[in-house]
C-alpha positions in Angstrom: -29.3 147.9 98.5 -25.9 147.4 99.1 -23.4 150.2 100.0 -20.1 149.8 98.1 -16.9 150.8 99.0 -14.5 151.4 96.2 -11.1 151.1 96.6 -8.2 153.2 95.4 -7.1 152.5 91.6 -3.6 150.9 92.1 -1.7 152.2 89.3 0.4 149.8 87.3 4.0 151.0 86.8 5.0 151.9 83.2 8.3 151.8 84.3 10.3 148.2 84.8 12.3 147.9 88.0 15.3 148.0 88.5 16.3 150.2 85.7 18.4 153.2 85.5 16.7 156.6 85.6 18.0 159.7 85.2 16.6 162.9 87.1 17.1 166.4 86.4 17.3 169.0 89.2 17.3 172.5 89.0 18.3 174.8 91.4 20.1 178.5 92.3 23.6 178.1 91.8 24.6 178.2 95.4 27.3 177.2 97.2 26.2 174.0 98.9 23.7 172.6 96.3 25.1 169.7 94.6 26.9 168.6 97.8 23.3 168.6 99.3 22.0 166.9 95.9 24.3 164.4 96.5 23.6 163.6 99.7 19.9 163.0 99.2 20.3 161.1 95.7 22.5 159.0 98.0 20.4 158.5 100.7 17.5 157.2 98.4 20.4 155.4 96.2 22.8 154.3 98.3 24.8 152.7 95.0 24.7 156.3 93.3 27.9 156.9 92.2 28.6 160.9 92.6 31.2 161.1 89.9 28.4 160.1 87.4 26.5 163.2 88.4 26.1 165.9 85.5 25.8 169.6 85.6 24.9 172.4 82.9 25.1 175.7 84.1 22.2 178.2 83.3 23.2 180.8 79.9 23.5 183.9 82.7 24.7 181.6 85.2 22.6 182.1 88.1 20.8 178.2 88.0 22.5 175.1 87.7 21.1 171.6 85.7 22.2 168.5 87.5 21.0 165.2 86.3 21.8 162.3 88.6 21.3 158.8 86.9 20.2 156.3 89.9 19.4 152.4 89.8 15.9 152.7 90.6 14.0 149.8 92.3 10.7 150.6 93.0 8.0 153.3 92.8 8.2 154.7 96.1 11.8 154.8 96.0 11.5 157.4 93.6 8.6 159.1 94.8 10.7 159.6 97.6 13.7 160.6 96.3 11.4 163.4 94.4 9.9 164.4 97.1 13.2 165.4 99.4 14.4 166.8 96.6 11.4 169.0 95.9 11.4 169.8 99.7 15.2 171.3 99.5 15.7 175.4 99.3 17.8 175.6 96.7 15.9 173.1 94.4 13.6 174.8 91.9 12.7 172.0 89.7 12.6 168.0 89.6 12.2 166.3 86.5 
């Protein structure tokens, strides 16, 4: 009998690249956070365009909404740009 050796599913993107894509992220409202928003969005992003960058204050004010519209090129460009910005202090949320 021979032993098999499966290989991982590769998952077929959804999502057409490049395409804009908007991401939402949620954090305290700090002094400090959307500078550092910025600079991550940018570093995945380098054509992000901070003046594009929205924000929505919480109802009592203590979280802020960003959403941050990027030309996305791949997969893993966003995986990593999720993944930073998951990692950050302030951030409480990525969608």
């Amino acid at each position: 009998m021979q032993e098999r050796k499966d290989k991982p599913l590769e998952v077929e993107s959804v999502i057409a690249f490049p395409t804009a894509f908007p991401i939402k992220i949620m954090g305290r409202r700090e002094s400090g956070f959307t500078t550092a928003v910025i600079e991550i969005v940018t570093r995945h992003a380098p054509d992000f365009m901070p003046g594009t960058l929205e924000s929505r204050p919480s109802r009592e004010g203590k979280y802020v909404s960003l959403t941050a519209t990027v030309n996305a090129t791949s997969r893993e460009q966003l995986d990593s740009l999720y993944q930073e910005l998951c990692d950050h202090p302030t951030v409480v949320m990525v969608l």
